[in-house]
ROKEVEX-682722 format. One record per atom (N, C-alpha, C, O, CB): residue number from 1; residue in three letters; atom name; x, y, z. Coordinates in Angstrom, 3 decimals, padded with zeros to 6 digits. Atoms other than C-alpha are relative to their C-alpha. Glycine has a CB too. Example, Ala and Ser with C-alpha at 12.3 -4.5 7.8 and 13.67 -1.06 7.14 Angstrom:
BEGIN
<dose 1,"Ala","N",<000.890,-001.190,000.000>>,
<dose 1,"Ala","CA",<012.300,-004.500,007.800>>,
<dose 1,"Ala","C",<000.900,001.200,000.000>>,
<dose 1,"Ala","O",<001.936,001.181,000.665>>,
<dose 1,"Ala","CB",<-000.992,000.027,001.246>>,
<dose 2,"Ser","N",<-000.820,-001.190,-000.060>>,
<dose 2,"Ser","CA",<013.670,-001.060,007.140>>,
<dose 2,"Ser","C",<-000.770,001.090,000.730>>,
<dose 2,"Ser","O",<-000.261,002.198,000.899>>,
<dose 2,"Ser","CB",<000.414,000.462,-001.415>>,
END
This chain:
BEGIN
<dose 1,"Unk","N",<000.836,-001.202,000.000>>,
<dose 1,"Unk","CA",<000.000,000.000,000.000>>,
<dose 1,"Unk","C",<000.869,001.249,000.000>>,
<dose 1,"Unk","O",<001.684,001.329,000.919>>,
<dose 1,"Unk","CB",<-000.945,000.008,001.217>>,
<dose 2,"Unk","N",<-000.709,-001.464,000.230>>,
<dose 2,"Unk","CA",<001.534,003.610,-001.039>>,
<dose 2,"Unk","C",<-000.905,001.072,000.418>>,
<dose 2,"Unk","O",<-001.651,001.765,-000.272>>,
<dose 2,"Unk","CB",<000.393,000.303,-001.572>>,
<dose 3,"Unk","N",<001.025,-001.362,-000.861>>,
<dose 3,"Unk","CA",<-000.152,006.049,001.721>>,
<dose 3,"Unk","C",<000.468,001.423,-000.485>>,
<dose 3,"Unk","O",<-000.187,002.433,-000.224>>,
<dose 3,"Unk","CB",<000.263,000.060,001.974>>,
<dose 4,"Unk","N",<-000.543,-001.168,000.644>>,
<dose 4,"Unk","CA",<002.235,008.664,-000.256>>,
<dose 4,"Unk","C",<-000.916,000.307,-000.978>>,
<dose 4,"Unk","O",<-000.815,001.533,-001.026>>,
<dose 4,"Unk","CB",<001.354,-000.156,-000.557>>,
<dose 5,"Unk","N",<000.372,-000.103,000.978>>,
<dose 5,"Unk","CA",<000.001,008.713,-003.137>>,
<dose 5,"Unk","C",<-000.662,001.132,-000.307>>,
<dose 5,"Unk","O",<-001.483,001.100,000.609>>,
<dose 5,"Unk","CB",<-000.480,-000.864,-000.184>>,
<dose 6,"Unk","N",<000.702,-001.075,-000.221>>,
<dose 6,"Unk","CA",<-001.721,012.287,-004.070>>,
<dose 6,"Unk","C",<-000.893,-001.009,-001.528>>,
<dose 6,"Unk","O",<-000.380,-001.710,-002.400>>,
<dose 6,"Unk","CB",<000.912,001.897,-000.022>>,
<dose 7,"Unk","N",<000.992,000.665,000.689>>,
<dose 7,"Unk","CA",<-005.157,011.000,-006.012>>,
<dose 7,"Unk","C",<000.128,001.612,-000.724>>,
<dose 7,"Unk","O",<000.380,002.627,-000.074>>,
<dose 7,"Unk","CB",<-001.560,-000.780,000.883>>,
<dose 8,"Unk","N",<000.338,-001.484,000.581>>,
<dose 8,"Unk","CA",<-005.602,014.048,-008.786>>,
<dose 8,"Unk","C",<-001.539,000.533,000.492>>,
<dose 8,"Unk","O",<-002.552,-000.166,000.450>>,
<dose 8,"Unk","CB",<000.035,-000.062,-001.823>>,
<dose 9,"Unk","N",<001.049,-001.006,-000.868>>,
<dose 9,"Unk","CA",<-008.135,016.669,-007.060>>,
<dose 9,"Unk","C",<-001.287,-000.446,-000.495>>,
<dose 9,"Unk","O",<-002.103,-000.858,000.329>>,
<dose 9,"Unk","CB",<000.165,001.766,-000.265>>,
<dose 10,"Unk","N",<001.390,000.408,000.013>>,
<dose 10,"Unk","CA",<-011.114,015.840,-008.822>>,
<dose 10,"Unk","C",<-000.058,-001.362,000.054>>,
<dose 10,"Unk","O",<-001.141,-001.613,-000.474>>,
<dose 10,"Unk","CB",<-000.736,000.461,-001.127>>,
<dose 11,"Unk","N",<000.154,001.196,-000.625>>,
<dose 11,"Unk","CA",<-010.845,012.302,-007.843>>,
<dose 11,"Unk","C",<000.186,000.271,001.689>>,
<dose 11,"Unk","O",<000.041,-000.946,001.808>>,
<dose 11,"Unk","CB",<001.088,-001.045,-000.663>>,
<dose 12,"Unk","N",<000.480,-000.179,-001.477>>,
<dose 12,"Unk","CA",<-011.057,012.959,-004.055>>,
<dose 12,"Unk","C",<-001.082,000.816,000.561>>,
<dose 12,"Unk","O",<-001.586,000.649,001.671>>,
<dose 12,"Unk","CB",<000.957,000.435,000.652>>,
<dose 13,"Unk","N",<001.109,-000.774,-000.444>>,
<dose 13,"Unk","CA",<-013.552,015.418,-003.884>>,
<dose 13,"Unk","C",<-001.435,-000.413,-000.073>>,
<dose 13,"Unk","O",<-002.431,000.225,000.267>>,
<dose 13,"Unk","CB",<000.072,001.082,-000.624>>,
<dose 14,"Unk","N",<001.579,000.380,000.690>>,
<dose 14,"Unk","CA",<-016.447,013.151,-005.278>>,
<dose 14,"Unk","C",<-000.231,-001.038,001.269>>,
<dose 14,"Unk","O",<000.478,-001.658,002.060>>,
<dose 14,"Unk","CB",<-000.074,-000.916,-001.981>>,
<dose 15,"Unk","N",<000.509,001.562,-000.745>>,
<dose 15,"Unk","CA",<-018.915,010.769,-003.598>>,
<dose 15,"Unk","C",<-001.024,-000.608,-000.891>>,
<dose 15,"Unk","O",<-001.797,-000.009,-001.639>>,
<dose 15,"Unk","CB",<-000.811,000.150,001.656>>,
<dose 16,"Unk","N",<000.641,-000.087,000.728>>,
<dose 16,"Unk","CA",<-020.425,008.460,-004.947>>,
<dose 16,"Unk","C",<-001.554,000.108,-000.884>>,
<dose 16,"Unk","O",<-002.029,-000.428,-001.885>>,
<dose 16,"Unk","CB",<000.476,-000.340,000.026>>,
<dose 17,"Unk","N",<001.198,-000.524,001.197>>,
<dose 17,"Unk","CA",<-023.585,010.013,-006.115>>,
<dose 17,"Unk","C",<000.099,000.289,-000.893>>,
<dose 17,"Unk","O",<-000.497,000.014,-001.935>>,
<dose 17,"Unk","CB",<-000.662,000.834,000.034>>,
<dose 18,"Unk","N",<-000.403,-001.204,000.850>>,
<dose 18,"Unk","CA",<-022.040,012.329,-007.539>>,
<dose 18,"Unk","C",<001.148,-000.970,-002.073>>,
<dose 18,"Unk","O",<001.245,-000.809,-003.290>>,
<dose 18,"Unk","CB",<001.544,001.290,001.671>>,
<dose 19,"Unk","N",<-000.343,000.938,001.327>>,
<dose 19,"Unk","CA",<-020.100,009.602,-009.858>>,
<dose 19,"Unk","C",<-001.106,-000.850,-000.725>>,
<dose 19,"Unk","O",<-001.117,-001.043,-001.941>>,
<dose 19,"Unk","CB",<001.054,-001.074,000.412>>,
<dose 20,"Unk","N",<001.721,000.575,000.559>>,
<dose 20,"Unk","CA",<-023.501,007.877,-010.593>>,
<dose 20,"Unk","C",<-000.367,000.766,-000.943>>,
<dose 20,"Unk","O",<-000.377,000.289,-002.078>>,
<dose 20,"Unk","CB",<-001.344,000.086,001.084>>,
<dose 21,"Unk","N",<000.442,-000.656,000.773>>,
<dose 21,"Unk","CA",<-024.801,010.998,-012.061>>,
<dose 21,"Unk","C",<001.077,000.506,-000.979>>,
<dose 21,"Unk","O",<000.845,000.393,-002.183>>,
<dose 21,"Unk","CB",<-000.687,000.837,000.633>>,
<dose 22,"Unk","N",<-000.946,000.235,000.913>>,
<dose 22,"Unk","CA",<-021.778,011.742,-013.597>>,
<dose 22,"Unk","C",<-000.059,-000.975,-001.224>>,
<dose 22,"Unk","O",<000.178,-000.451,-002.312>>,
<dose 22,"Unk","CB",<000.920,-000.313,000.689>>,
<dose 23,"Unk","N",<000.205,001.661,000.629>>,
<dose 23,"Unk","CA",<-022.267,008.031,-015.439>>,
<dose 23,"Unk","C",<-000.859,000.442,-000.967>>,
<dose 23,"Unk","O",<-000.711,000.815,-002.131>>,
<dose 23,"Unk","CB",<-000.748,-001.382,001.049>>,
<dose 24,"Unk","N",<001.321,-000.138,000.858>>,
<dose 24,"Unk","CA",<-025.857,008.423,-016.150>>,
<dose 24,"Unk","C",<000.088,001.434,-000.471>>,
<dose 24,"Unk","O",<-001.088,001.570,-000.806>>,
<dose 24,"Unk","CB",<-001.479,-000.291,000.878>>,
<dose 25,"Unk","N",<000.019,-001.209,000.403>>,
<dose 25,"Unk","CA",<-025.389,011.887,-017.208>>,
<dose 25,"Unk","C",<000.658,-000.070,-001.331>>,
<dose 25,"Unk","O",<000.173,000.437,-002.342>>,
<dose 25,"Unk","CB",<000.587,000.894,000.953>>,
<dose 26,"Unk","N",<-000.484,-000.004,001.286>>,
<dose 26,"Unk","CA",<-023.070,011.142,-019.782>>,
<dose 26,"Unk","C",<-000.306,-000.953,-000.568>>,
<dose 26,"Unk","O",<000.326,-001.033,-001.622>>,
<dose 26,"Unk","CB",<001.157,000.128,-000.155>>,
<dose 27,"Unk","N",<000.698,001.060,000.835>>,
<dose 27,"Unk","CA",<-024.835,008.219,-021.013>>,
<dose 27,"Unk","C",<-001.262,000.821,-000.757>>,
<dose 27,"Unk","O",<-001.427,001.033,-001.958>>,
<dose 27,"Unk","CB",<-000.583,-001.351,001.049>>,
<dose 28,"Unk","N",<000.654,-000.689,000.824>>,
<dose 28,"Unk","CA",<-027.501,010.077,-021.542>>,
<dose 28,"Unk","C",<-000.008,001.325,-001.041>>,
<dose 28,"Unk","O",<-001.022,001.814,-001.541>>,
<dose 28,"Unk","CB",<-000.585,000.069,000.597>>,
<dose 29,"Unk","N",<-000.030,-000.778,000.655>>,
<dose 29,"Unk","CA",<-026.070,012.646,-023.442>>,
<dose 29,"Unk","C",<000.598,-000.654,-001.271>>,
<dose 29,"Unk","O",<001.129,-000.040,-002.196>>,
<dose 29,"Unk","CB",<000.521,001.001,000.599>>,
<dose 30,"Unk","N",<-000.933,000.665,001.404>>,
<dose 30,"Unk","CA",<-024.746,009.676,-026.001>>,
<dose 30,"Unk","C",<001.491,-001.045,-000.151>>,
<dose 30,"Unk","O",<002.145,-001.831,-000.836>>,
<dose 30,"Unk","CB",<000.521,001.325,-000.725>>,
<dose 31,"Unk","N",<-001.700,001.380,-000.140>>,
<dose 31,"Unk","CA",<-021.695,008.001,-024.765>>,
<dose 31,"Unk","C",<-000.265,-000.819,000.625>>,
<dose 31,"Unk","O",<-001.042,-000.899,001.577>>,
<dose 31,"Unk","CB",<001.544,000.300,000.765>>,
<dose 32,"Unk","N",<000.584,001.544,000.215>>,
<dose 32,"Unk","CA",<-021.720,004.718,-024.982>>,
<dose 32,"Unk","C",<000.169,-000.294,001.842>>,
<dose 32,"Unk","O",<000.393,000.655,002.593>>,
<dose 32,"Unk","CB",<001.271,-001.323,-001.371>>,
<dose 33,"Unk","N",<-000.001,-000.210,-001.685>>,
<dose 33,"Unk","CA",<-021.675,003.414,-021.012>>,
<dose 33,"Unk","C",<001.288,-000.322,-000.012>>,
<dose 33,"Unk","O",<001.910,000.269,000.871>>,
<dose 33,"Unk","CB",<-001.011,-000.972,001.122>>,
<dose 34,"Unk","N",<-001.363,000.034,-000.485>>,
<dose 34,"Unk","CA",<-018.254,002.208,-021.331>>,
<dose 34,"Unk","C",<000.742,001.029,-000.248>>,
<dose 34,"Unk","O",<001.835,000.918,000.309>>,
<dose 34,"Unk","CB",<000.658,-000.981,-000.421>>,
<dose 35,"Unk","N",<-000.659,-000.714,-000.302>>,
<dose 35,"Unk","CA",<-017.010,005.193,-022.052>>,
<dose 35,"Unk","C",<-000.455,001.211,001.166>>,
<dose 35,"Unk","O",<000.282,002.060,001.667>>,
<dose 35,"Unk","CB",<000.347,000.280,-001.114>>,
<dose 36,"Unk","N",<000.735,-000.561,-001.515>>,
<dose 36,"Unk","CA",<-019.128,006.820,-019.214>>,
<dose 36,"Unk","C",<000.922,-000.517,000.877>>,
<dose 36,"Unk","O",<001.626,000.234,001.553>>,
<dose 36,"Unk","CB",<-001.658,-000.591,000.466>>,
<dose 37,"Unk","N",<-000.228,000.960,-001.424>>,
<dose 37,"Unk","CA",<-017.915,004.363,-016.858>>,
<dose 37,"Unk","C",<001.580,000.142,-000.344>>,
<dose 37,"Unk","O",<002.228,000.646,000.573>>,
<dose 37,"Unk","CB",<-000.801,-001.979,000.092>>,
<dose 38,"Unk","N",<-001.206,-000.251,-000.483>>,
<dose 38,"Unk","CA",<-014.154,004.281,-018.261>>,
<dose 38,"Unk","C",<000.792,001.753,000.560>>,
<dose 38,"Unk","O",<001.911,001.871,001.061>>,
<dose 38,"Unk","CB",<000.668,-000.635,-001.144>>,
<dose 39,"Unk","N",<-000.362,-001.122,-000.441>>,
<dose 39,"Unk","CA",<-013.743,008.018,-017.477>>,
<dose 39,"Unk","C",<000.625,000.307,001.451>>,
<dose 39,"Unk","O",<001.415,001.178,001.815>>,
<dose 39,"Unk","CB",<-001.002,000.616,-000.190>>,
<dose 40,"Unk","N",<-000.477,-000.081,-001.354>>,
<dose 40,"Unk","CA",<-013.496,007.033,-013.756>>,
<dose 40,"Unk","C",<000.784,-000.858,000.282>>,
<dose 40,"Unk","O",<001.307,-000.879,001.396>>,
<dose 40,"Unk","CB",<-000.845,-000.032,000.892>>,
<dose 41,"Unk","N",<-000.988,000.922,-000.583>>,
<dose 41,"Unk","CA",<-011.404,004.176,-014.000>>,
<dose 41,"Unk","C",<001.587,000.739,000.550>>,
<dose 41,"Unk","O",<002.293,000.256,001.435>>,
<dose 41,"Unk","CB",<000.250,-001.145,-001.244>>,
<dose 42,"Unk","N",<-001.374,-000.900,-000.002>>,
<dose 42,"Unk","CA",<-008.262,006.578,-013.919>>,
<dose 42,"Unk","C",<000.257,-000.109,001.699>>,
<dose 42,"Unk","O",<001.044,-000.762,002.386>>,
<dose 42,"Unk","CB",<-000.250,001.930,-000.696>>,
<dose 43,"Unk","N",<000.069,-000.365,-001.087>>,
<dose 43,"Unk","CA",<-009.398,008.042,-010.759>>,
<dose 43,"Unk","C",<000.032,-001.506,000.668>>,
<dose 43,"Unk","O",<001.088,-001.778,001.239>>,
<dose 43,"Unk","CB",<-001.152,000.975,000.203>>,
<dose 44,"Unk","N",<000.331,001.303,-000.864>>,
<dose 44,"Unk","CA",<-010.529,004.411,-009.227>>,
<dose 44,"Unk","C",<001.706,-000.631,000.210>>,
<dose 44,"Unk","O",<002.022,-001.101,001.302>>,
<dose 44,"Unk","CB",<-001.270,-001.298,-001.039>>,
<dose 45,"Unk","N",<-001.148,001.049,000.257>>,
<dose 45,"Unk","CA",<-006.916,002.772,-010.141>>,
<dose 45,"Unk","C",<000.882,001.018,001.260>>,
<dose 45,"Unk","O",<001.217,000.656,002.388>>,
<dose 45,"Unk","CB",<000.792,-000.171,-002.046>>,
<dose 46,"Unk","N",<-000.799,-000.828,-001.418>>,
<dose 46,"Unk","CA",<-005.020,005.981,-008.126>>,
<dose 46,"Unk","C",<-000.346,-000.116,000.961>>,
<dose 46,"Unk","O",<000.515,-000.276,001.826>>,
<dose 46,"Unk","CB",<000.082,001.267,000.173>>,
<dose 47,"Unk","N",<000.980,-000.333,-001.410>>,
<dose 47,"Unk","CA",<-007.868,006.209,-005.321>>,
<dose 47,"Unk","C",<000.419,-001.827,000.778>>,
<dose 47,"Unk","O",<000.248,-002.062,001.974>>,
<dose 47,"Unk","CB",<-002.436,000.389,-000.583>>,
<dose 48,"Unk","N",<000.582,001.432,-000.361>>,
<dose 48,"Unk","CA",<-007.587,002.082,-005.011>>,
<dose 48,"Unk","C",<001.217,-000.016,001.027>>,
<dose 48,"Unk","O",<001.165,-000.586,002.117>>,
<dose 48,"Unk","CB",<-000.134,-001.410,-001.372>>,
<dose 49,"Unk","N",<-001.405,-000.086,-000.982>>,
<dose 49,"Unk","CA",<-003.713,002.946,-003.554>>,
<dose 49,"Unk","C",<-000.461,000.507,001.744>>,
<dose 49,"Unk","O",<-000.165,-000.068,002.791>>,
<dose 49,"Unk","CB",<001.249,001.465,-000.823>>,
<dose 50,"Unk","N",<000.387,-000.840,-000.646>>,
<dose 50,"Unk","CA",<-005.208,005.307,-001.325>>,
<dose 50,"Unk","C",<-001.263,-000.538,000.948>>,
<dose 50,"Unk","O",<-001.339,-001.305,001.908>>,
<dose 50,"Unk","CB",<-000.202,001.030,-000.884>>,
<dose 51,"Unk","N",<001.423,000.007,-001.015>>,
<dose 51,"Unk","CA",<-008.445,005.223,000.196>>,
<dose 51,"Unk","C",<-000.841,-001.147,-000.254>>,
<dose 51,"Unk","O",<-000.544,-001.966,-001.124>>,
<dose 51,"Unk","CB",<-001.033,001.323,-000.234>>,
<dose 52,"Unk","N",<000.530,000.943,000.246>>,
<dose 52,"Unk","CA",<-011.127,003.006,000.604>>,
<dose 52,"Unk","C",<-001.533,000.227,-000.935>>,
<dose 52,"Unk","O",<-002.506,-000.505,-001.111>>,
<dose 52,"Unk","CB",<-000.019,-000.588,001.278>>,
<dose 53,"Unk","N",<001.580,-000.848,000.592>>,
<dose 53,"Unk","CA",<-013.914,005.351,-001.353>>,
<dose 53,"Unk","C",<000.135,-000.878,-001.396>>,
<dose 53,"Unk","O",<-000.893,-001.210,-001.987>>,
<dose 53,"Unk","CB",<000.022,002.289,-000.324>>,
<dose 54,"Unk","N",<-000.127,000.525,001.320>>,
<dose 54,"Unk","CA",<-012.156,003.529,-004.650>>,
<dose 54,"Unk","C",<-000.429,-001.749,000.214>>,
<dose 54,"Unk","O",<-000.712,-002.343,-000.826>>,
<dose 54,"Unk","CB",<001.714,000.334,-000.605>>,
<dose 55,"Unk","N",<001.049,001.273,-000.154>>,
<dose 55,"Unk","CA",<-013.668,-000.107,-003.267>>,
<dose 55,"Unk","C",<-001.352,000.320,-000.471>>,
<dose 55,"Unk","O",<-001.911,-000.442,-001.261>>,
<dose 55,"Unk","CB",<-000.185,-000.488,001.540>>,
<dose 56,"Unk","N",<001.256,000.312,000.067>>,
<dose 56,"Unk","CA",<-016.855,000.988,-003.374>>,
<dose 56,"Unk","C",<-000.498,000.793,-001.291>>,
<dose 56,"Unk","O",<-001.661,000.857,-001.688>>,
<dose 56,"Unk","CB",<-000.711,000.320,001.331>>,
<dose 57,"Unk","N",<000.423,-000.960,000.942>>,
<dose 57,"Unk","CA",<-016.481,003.419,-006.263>>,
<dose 57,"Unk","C",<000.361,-001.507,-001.386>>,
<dose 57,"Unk","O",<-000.218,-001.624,-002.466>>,
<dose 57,"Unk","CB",<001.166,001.900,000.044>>,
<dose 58,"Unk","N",<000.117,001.300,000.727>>,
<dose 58,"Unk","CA",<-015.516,000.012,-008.007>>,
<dose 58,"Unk","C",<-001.126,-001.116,000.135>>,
<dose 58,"Unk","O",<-001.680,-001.515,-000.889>>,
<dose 58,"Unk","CB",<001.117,-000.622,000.292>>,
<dose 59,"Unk","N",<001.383,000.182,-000.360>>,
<dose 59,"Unk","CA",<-018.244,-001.608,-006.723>>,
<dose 59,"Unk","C",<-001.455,000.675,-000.405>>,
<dose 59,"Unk","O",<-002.429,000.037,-000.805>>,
<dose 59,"Unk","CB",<000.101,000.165,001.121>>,
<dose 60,"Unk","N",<001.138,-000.843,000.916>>,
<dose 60,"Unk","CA",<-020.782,001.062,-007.890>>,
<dose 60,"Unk","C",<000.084,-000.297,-001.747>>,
<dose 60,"Unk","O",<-000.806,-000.656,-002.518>>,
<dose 60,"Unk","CB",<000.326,001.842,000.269>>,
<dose 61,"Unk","N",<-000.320,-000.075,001.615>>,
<dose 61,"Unk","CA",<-019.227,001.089,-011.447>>,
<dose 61,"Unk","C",<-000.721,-001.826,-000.461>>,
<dose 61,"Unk","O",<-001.480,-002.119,-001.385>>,
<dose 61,"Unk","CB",<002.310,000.265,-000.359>>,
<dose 62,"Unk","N",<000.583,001.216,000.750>>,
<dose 62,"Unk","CA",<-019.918,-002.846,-011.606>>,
<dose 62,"Unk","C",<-001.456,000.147,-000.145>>,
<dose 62,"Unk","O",<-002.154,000.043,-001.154>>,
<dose 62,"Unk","CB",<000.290,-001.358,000.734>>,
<dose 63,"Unk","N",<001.334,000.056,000.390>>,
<dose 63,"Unk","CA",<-023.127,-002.404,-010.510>>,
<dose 63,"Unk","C",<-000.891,000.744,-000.879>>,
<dose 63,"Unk","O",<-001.839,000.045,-001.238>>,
<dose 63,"Unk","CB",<-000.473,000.046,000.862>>,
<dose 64,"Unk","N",<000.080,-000.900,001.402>>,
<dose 64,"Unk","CA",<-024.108,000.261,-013.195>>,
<dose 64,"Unk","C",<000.269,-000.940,-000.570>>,
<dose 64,"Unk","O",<-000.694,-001.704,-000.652>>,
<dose 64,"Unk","CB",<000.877,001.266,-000.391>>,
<dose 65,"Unk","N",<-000.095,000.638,001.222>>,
<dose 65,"Unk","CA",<-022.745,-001.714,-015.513>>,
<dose 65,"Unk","C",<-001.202,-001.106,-000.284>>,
<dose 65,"Unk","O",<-001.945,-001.306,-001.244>>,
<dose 65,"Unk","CB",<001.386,-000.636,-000.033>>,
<dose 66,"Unk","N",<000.872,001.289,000.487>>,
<dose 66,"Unk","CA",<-024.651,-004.728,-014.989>>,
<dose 66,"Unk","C",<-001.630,000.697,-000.273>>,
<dose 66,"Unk","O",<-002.426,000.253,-001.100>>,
<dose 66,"Unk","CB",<-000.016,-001.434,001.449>>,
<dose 67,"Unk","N",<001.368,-000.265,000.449>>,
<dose 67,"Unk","CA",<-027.869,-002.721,-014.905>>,
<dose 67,"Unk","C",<000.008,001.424,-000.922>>,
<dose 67,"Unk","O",<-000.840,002.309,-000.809>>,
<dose 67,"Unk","CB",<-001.010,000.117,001.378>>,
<dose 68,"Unk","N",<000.729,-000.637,000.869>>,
<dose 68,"Unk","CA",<-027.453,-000.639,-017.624>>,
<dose 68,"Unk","C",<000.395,-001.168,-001.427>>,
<dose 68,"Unk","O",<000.132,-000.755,-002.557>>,
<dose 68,"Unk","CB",<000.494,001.802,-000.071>>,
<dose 69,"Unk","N",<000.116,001.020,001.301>>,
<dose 69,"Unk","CA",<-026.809,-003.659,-020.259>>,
<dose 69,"Unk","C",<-001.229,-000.280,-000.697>>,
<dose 69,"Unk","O",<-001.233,-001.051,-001.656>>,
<dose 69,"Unk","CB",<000.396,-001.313,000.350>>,
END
C-alpha cells in the first residue's frame, strides 16, 4: 500500500452520487456506457492505492454496468 500517493483533485472530492450521475449523465447525453464508466477508471486505479472510497467506487461502477446492459 503507497499512503504517499496524491489521487488528482477531482478524484477525491467526489462521492459516490455524484459519480452515478456523472455516469448516467453522460450516457444520456450519447456516450456509450463504457465510455461513461471508463472516465473514472483513472481516478478508481489511483484512489484504489489510497483510500477506501475507490472499493466501493468500483463496486458502484460494476453495478451500473450490470444494470445498464
Amino acid at each position: 500500500m503507497d499512503h504517499n500517493c496524491t489521487p488528482p483533485r477531482e478524484c477525491t472530492a467526489i462521492s459516490l452520487a455524484d459519480i452515478r450521475i456523472d455516469i448516467m449523465s453522460g450516457i444520456q447525453m450519447g456516450r456509450s456506457r463504457r465510455s461513461a464508466i471508463e472516465g473514472w477508471k483513472d481516478c478508481t486505479l489511483i484512489a484504489l492505492t489510497c483510500t477506501k472510497l475507490a472499493t466501493r467506487v468500483v463496486e458502484l461502477i460494476q453495478v451500473l454496468g450490470h444494470q445498464l446492459r
